[in-house]
C-alpha positions in Angstrom: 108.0 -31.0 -6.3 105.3 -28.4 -7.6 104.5 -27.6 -11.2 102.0 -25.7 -13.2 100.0 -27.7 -15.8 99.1 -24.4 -17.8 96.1 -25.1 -20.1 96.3 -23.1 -23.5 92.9 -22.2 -25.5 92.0 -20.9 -28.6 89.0 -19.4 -28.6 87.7 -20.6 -32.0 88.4 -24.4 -31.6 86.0 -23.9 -28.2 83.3 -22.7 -30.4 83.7 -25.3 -32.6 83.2 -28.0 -30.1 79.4 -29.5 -29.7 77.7 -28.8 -26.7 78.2 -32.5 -25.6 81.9 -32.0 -26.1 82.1 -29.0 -24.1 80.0 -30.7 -21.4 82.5 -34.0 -21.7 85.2 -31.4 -20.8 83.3 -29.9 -17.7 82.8 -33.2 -16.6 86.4 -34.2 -17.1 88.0 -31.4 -15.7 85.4 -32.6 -12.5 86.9 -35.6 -12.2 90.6 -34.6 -12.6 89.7 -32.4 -9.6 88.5 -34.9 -7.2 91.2 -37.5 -8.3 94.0 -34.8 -7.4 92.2 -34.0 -4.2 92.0 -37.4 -2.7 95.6 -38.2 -3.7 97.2 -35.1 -2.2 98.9 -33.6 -5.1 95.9 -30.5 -6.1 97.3 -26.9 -4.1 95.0 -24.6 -6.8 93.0 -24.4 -10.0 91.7 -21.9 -11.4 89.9 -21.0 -14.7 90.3 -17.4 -16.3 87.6 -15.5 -18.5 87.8 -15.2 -22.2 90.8 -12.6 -23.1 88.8 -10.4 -24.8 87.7 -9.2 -21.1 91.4 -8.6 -20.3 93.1 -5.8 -19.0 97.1 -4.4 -20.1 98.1 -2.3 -17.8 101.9 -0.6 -18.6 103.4 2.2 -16.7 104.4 5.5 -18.8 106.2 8.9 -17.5 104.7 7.1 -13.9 101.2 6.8 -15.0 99.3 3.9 -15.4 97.9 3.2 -18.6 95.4 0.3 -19.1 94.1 -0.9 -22.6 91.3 -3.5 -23.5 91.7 -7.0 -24.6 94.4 -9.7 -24.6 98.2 -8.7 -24.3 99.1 -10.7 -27.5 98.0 -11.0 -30.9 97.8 -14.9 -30.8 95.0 -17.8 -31.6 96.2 -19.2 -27.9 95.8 -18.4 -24.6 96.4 -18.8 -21.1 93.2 -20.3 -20.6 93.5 -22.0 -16.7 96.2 -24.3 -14.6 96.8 -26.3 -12.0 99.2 -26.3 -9.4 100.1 -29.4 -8.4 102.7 -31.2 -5.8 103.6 -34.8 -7.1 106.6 -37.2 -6.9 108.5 -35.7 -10.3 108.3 -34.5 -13.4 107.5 -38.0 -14.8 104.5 -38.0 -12.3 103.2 -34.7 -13.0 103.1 -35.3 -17.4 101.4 -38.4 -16.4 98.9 -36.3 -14.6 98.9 -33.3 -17.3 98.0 -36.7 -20.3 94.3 -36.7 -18.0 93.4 -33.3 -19.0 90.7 -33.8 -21.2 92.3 -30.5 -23.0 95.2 -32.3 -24.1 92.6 -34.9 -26.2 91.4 -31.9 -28.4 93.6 -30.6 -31.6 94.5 -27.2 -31.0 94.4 -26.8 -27.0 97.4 -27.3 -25.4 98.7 -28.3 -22.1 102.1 -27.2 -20.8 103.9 -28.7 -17.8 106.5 -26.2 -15.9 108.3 -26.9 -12.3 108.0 -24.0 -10.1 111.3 -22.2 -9.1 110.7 -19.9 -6.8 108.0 -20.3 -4.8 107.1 -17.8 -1.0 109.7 -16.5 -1.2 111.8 -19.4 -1.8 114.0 -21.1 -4.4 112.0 -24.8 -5.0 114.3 -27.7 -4.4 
């Protein structure tokens, strides 16, 4: 079964961290990678720049419009995931509990099954 493990940031509780802790995260994050590569379950990972260099892009009278900054007036954001393929559900919050992230008040990490997937309803 595949999931995301969406990891949700806020911007100021990053700033607030020591640079140890922020390197402890790194380091984490390092290891959480190489654990889910030797056991099979990693397909992707990938981190995303701050929001503030974000683009909104909506469509009026057939024109593209695009606007600076994050979509959403909100202290969180989509900050990174992971796509995994594990057992179950059970499996895969077992795996999301690792994230350092998920350690620090005020970061948050979501677990979701993928439904449609290629082109394809996921079993």
């Amino acid at each position: 079964m595949k999931f995301v493990i969406s990891l949700h940031i806020n911007p100021a509780v990053l700033d607030a961290l020591t640079d140890e802790e922020k390197a402890a995260i790194g380091a984490g994050h390092g290891a959480f990678i190489e654990e889910l590569k030797a056991s099979g379950e990693l397909i992707l990972t990938q981190a995303l720049v701050d929001p503030s260099q974000a683009a909104v892009v909506t469509v009026r009278g057939g024109q593209p419009v695009v606007t600076d900054g994050p979509f959403l007036e909100a202290k969180e954001f989509l900050g990174g995931f992971y796509l995994i393929d594990c057992e179950d559900k059970e499996r895969a919050i077992e795996l999301a509990a690792r994230i350092p992230d998920a350690a620090i008040q005020g970061l948050g990490v979501e677990v979701r099954q993928v439904m449609f997937s290629d082109g394809q309803l996921e079993a």
